[in-house]
Structures are given as C-alpha cells and as structure tokens.
Backbone as a printed PyTorch tensor [residue, N CA C, xyz], in Angstrom:
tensor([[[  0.8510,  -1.1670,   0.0000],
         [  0.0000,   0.0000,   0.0000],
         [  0.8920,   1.2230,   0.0000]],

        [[  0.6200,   2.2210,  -0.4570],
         [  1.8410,   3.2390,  -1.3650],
         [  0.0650,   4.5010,  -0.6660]],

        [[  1.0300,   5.8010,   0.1140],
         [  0.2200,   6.8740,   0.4570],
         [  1.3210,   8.0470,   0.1540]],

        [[  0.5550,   9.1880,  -0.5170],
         [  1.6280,   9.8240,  -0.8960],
         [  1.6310,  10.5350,   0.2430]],

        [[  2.5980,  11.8900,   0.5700],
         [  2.6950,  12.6690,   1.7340],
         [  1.2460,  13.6530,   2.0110]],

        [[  0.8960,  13.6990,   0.8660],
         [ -0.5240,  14.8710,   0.8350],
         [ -1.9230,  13.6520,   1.0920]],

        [[ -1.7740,  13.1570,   0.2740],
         [ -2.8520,  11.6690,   0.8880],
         [ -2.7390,  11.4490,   2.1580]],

        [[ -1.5230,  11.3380,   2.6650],
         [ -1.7620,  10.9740,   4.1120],
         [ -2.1270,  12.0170,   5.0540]],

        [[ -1.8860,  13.2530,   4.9500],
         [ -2.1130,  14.7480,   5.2680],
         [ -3.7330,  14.9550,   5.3590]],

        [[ -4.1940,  14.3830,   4.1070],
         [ -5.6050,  14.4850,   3.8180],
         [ -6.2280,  13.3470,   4.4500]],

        [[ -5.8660,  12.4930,   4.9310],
         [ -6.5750,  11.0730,   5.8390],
         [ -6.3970,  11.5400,   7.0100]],

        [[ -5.5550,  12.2030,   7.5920],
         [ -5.5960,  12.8140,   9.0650],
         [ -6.8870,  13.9940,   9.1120]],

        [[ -6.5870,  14.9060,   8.0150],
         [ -7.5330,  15.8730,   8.1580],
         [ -8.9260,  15.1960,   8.4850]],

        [[ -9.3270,  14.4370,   7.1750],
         [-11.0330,  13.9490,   7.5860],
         [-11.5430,  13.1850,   8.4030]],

        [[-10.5010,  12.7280,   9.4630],
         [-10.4720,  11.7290,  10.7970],
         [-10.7600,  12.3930,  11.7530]],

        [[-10.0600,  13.5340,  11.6860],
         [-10.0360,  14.4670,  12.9100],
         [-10.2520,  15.8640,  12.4910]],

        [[-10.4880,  16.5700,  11.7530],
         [-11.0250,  17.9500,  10.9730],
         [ -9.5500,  18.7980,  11.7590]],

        [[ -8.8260,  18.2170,  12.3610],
         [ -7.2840,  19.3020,  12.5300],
         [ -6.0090,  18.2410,  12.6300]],

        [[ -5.4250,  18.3740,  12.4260],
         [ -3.8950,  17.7280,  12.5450],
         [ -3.4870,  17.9130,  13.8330]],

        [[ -3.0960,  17.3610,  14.6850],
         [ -2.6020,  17.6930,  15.9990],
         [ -1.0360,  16.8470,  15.9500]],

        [[ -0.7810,  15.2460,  14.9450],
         [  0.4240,  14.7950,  14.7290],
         [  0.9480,  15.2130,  13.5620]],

        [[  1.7610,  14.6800,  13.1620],
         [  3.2210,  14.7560,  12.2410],
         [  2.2560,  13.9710,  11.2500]],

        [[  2.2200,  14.7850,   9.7230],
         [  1.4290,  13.5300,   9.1000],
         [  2.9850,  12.7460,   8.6790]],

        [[  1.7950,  11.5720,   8.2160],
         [  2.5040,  10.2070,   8.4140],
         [  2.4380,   9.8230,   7.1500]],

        [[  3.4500,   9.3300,   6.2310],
         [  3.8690,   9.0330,   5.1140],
         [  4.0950,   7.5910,   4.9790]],

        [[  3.9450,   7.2700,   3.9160],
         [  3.5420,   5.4830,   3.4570],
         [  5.4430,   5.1520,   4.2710]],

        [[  5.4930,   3.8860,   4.7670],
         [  6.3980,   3.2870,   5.6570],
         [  7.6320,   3.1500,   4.4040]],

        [[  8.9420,   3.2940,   4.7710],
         [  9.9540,   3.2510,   3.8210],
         [ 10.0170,   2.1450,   3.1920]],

        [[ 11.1190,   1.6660,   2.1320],
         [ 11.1260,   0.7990,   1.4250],
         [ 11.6700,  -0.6400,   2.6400]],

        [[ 11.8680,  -0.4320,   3.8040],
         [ 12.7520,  -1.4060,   5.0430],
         [ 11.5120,  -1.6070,   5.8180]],

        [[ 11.1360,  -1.0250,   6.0770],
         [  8.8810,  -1.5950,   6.7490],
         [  8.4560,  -2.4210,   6.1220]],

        [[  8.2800,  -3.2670,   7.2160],
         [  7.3460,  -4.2350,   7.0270],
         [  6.3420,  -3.5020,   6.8350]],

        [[  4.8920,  -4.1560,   6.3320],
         [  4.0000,  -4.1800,   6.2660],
         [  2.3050,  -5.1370,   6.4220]],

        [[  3.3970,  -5.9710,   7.5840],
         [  2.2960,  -7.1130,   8.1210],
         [  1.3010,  -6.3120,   8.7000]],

        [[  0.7490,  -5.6210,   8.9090],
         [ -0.3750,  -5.2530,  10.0830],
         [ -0.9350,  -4.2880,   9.2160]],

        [[ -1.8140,  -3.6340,   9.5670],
         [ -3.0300,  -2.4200,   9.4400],
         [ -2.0060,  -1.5110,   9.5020]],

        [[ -2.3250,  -0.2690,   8.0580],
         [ -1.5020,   1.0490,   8.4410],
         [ -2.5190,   2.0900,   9.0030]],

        [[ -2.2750,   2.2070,  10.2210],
         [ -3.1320,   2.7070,  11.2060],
         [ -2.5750,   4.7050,  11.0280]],

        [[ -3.6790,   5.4760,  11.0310],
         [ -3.4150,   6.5810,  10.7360],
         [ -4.0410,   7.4120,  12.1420]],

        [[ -3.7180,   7.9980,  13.2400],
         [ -3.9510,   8.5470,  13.8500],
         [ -3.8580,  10.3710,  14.3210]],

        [[ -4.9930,  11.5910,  14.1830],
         [ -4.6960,  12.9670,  14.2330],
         [ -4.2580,  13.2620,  15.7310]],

        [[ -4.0050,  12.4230,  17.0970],
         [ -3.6950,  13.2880,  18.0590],
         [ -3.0830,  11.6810,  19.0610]],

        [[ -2.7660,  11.7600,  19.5850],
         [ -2.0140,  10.9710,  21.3600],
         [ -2.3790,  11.9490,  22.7600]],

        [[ -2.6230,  10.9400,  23.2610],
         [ -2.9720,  11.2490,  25.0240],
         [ -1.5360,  11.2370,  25.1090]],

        [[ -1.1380,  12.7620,  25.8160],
         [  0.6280,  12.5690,  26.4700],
         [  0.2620,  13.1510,  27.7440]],

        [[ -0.8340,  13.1120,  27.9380],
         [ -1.0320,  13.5710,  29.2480],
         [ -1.3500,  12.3670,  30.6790]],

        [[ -0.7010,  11.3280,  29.9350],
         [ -0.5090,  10.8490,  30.9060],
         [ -2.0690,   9.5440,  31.1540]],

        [[ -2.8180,   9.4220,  30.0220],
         [ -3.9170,   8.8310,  30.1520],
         [ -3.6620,   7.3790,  29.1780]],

        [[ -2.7290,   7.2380,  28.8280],
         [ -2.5930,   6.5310,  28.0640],
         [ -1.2750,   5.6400,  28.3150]],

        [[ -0.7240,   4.5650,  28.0560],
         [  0.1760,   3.6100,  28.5730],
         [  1.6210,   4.1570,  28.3000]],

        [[  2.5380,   4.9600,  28.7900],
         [  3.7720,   5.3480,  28.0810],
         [  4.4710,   3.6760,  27.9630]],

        [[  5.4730,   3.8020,  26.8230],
         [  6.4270,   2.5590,  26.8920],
         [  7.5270,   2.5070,  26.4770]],

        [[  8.7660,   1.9540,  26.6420],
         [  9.9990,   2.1720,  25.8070],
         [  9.4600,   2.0440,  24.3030]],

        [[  9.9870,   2.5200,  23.4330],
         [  9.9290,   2.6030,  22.0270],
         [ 10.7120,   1.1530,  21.7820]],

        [[ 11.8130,   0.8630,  22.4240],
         [ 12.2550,  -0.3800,  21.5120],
         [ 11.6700,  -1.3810,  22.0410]],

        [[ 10.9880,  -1.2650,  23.0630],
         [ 10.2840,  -2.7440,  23.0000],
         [  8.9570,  -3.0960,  22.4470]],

        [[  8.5900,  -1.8040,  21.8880],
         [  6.9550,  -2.0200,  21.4900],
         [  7.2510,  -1.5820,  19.8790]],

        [[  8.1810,  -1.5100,  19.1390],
         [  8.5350,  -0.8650,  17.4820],
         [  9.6970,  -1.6160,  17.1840]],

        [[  9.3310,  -1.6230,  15.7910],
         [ 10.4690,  -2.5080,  15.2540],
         [ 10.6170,  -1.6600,  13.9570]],

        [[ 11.4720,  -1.9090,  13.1300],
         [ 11.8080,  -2.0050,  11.7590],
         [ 12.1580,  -0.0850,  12.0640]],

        [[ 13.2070,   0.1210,  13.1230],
         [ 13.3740,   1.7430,  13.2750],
         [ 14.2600,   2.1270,  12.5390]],

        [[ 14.5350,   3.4010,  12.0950],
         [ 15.6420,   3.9590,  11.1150],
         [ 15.8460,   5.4400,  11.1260]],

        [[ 16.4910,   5.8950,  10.9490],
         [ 16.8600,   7.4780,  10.7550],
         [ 16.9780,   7.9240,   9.3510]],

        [[ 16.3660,   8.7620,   8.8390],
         [ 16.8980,   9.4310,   7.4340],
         [ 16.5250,  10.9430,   7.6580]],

        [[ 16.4750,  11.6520,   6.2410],
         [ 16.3270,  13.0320,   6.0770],
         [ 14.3410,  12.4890,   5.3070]],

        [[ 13.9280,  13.5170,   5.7760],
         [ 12.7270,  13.4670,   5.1640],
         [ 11.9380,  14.9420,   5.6890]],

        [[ 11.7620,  15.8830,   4.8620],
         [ 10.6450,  16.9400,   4.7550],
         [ 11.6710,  18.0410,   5.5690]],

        [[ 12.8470,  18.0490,   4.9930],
         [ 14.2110,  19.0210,   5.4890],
         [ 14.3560,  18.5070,   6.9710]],

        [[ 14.3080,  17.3350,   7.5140],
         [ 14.4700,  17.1600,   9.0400],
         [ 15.4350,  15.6420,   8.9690]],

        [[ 15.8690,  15.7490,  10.3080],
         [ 16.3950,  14.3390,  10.2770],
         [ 15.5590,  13.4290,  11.1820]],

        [[ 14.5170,  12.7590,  10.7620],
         [ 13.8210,  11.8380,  11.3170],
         [ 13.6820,  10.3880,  11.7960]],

        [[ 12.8700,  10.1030,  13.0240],
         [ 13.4300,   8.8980,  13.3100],
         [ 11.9180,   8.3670,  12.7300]],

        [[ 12.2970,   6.8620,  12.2810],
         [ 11.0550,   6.2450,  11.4070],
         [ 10.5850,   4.7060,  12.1350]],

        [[  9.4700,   4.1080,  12.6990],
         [  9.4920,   3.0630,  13.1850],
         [  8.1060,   2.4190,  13.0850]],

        [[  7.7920,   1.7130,  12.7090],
         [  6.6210,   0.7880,  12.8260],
         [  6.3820,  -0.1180,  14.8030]],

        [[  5.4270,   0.6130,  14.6430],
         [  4.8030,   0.3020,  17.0200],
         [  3.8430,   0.2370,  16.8500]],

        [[  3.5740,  -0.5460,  17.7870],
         [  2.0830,  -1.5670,  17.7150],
         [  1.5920,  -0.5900,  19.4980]],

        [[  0.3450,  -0.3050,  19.2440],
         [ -0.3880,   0.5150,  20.1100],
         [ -1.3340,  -0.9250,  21.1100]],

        [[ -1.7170,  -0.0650,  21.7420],
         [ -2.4120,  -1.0170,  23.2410],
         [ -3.7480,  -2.2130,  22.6510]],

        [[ -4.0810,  -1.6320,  21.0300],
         [ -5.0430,  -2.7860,  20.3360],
         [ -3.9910,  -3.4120,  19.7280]],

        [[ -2.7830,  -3.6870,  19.5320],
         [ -1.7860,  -4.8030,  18.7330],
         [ -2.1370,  -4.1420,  17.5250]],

        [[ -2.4570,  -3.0290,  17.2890],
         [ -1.9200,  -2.5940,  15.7830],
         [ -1.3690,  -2.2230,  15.2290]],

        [[ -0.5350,  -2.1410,  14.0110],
         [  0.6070,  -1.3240,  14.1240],
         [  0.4680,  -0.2640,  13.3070]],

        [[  1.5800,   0.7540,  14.1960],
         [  0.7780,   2.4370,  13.2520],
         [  2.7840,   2.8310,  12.9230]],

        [[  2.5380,   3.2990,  11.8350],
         [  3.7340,   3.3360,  11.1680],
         [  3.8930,   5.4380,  10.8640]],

        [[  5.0680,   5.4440,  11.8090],
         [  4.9730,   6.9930,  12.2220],
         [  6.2920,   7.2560,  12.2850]],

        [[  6.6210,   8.9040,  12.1770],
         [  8.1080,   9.5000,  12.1380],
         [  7.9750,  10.3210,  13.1870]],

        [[  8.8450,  10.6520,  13.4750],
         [  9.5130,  11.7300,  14.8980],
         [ 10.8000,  12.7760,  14.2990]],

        [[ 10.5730,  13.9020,  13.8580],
         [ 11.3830,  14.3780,  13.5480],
         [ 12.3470,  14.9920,  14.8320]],

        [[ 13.8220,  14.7200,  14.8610],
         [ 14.3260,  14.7240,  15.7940],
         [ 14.7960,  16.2590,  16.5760]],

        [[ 14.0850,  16.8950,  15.4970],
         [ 14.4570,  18.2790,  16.1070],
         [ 14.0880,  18.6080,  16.8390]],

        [[ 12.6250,  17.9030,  17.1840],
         [ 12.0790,  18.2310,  18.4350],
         [ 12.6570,  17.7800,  19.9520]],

        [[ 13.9430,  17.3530,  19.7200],
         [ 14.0160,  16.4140,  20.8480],
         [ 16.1490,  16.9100,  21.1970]],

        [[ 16.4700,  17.1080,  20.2040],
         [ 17.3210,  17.1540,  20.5810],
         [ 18.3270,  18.3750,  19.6640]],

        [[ 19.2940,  18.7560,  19.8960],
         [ 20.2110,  20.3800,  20.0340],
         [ 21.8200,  19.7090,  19.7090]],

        [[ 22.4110,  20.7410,  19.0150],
         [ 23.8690,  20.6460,  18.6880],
         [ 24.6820,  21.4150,  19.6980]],

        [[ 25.5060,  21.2130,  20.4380],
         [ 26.0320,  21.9620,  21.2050],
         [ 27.8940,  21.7630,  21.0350]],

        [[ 28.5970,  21.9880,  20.2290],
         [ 29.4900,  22.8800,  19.9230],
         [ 30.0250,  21.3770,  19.4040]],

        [[ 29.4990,  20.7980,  18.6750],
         [ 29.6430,  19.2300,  18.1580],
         [ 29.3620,  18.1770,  18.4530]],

        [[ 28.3850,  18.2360,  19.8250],
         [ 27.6870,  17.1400,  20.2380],
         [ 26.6390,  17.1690,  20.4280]],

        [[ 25.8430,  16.4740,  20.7860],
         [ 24.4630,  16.0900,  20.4940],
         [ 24.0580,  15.8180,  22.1170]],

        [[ 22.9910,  17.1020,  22.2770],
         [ 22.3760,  17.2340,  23.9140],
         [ 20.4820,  16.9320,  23.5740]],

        [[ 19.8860,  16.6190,  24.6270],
         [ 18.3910,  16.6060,  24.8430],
         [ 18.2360,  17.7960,  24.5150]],

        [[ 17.0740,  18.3930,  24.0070],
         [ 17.0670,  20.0640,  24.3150],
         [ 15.6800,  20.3820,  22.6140]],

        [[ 14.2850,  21.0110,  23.5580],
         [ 13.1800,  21.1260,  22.6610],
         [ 13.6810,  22.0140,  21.7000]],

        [[ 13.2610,  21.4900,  20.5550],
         [ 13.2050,  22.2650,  19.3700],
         [ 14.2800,  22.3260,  19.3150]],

        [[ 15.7630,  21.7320,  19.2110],
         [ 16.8580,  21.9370,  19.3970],
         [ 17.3900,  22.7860,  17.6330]],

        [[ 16.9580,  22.0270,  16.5350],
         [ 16.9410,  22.3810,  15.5750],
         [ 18.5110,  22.3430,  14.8450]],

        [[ 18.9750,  20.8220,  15.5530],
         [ 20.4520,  20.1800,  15.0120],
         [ 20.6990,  20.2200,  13.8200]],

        [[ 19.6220,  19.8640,  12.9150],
         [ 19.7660,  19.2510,  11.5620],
         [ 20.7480,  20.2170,  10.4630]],

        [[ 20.8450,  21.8180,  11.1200],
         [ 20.9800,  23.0010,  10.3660],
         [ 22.5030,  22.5080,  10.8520]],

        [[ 23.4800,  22.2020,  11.7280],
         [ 24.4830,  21.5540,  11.5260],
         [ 24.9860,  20.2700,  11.9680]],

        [[ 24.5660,  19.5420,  11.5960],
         [ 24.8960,  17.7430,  11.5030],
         [ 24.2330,  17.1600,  10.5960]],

        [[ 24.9740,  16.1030,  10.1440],
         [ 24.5830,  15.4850,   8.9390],
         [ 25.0790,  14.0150,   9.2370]],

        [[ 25.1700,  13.0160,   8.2390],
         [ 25.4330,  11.5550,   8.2000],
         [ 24.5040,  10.7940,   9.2930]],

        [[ 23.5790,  11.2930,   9.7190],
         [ 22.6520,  10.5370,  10.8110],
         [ 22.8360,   8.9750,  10.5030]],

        [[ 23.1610,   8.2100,  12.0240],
         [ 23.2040,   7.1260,  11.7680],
         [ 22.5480,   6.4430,  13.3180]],

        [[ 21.7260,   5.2220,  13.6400],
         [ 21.4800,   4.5980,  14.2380],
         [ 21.9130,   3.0780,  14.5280]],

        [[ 22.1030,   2.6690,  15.6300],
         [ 23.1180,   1.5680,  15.9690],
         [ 22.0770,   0.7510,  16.9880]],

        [[ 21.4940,  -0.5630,  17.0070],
         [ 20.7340,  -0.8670,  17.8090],
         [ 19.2060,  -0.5260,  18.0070]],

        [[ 18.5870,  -0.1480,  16.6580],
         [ 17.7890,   0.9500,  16.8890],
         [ 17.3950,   2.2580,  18.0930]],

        [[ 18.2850,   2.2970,  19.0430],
         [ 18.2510,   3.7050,  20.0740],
         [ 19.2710,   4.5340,  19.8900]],

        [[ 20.6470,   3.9980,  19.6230],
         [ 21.7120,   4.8010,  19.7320],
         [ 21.9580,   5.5760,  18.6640]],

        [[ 21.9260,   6.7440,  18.5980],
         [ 21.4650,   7.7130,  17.0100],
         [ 22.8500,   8.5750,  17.6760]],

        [[ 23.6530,   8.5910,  16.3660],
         [ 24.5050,  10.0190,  16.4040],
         [ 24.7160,   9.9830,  14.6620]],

        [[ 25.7360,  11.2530,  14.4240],
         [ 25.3290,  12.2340,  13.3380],
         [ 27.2060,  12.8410,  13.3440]],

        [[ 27.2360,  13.6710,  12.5870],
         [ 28.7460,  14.3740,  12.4910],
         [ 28.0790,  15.4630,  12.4840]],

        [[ 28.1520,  16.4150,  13.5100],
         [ 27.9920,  17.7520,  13.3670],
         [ 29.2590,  18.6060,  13.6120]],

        [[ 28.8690,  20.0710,  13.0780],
         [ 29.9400,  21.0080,  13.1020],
         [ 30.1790,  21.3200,  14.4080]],

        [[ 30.9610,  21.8370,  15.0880],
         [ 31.6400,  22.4930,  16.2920],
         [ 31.8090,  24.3920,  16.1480]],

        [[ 31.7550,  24.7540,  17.3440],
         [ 32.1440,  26.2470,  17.3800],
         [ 33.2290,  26.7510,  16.2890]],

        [[ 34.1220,  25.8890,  16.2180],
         [ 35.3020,  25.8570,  15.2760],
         [ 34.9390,  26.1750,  13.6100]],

        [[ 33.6000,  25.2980,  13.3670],
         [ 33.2300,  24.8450,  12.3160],
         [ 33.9050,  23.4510,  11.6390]],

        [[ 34.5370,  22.9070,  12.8710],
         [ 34.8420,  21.8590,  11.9200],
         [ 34.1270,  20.3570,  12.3890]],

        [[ 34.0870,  19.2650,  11.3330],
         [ 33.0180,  18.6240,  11.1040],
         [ 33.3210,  17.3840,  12.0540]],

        [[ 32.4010,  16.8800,  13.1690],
         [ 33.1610,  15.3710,  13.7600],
         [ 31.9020,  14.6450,  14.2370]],

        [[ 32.6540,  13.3970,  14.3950],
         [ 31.5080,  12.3000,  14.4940],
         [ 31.0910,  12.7160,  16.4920]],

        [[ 29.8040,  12.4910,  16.6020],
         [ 29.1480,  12.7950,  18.0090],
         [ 29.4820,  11.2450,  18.8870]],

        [[ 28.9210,  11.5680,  20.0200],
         [ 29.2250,  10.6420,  20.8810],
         [ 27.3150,  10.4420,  20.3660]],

        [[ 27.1340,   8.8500,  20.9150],
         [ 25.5220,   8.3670,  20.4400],
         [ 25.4340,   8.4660,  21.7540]],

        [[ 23.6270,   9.0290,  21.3540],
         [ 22.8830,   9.5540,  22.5330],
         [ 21.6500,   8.5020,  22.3910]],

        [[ 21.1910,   7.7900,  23.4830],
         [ 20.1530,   6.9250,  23.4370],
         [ 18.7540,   7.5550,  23.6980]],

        [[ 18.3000,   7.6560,  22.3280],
         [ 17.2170,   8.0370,  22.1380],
         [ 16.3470,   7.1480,  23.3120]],

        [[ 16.4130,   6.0940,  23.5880],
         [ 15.1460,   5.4720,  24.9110],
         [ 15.2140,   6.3260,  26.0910]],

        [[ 15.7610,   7.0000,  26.4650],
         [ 16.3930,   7.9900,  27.3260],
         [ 15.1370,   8.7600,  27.2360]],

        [[ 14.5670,   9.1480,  26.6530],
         [ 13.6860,  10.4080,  26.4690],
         [ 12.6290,  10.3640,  25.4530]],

        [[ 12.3910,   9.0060,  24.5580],
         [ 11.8980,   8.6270,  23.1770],
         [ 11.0350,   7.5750,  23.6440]],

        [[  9.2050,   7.4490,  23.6570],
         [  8.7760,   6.7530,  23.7840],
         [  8.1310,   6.0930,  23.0080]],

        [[  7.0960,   4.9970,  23.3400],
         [  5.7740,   4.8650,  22.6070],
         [  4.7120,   5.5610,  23.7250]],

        [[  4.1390,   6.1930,  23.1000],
         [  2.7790,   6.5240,  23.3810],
         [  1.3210,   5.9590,  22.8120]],

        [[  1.0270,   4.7020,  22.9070],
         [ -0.4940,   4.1990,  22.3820],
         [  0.0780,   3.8910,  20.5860]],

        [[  1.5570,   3.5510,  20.4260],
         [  1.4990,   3.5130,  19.0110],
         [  2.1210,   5.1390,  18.6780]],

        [[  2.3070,   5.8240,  19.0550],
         [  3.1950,   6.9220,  18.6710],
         [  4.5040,   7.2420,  19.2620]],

        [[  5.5380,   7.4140,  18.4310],
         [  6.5760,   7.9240,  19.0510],
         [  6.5380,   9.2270,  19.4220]],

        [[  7.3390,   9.3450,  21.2010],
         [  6.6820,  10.6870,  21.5150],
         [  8.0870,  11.2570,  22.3170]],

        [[  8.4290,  12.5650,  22.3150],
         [  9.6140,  12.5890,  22.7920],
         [  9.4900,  13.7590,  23.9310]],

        [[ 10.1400,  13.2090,  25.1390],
         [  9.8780,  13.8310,  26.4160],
         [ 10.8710,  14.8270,  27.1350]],

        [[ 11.2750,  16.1470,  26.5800],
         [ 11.7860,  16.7650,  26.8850],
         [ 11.7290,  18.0440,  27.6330]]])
C-alpha cells in the first residue's frame, strides 16, 4: 500500500477535521508491512494513556532526512496490537552543542549535523559542526532515554 505525503495529510484531516500529529507518510522501502496502516490525528501525552519504551513495542526503526528534518522512522504496535507506522522528527528532541548532540526542545540540530546514523535501533549520532566549524563524528545519545511509545506513537519527552 503506497500513500503519498498529501494523501496521508488528507486522511488525518477527515479523521479528525485538525492535525494535531506529524502527518505520516507510506512506511519506507525497510517496513514491514504485516499489520493495518493505522493513521492517527492526536495521542494522550497527558498521561492517560500507557507510556512505553519505544524499543520494545517498534520494530523495523531507522533514521533518514525526510521533509528538510532528520527523522526517526518506526513501525509500534499501540495497546489494540496494531501497528501504526509513524516518524519523529528529531528536532524536536534534541540540540547541537558545539559538536555534540544534547536533549534540548526544538533543538533544531539538523541546520548543523549530517550523516545521521542509528546503531541498535536507540543509539542515534550524526557528524555535526563544532564552534570551530569543523566537522566530527558525536558521541551516540540513546534516544530510549527520552523517546517513547505513546499508544502507538513515538513521543519525545523533553
């Protein structure tokens, strides 16, 4: 099943008449696609709903560039066993700080680090620039640290 980025934009809209998530784009060419592609406009983060580590409830996770961001991508099965296939763009979660990679909202890294790479599906680092401007590989920061499931959404707690 193939959803383009505006199709899926437009399946959130008429579900929920506002967007409250990240729309959600057909699962990469590395997703599975055993289960229901479950499309959801909002998550309980208030605490009404089951928080859980992300790696034990998502599989098939990955990092790329998608919609100018560096995003994390994972197929998680929510509290009905379904699985909803969703991105987390990481800017929301985490900050460049003079070549390394800190927690920090809206950090808005992506503008210097590049080569995003994930190890284990949690351990995500990147080569970003330094005060210097010059370019080096980060120490990996474990996204489970601060990166959940929420009911089938990845949700990041900063």
């Amino acid at each position: 099943m193939h959803f383009s980025s505006s199709a899926a934009t437009a399946a959130i809209l008429l579900m929920a008449g506002t967007a409250l998530a990240t729309p959600v784009a057909a699962p990469s060419p590395g997703l599975s696609t055993d289960g229901p592609l479950v499309f959801s406009a909002a998550h309980d983060s208030e605490g009404g709903v089951e928080k859980r580590s992300y790696t034990g409830s998502c599989k098939d996770c990955n990092v790329y560039y998608w919609n100018n961001d560096i995003t994390l991508e994972c197929a998680c099965s929510d509290k009905a066993g379904r699985t909803v296939y969703n991105q987390l763009p990481l800017t929301t979660c985490l900050r460049n700080s003079d070549g390394q990679l800190y927690w920090g909202k809206n950090g808005g890294f992506q503008g210097s680090c590049r080569q995003p790479s994930l190890n284990g599906q949690k351990y995500f680092k990147a080569e970003c620039r330094n005060n210097a401007g010059v370019w080096a590989l980060t120490r990996e920061i474990n996204l489970e640290e601060k990166i959940h499931n929420d009911n089938g959404w990845l949700v990041c707690h900063v």
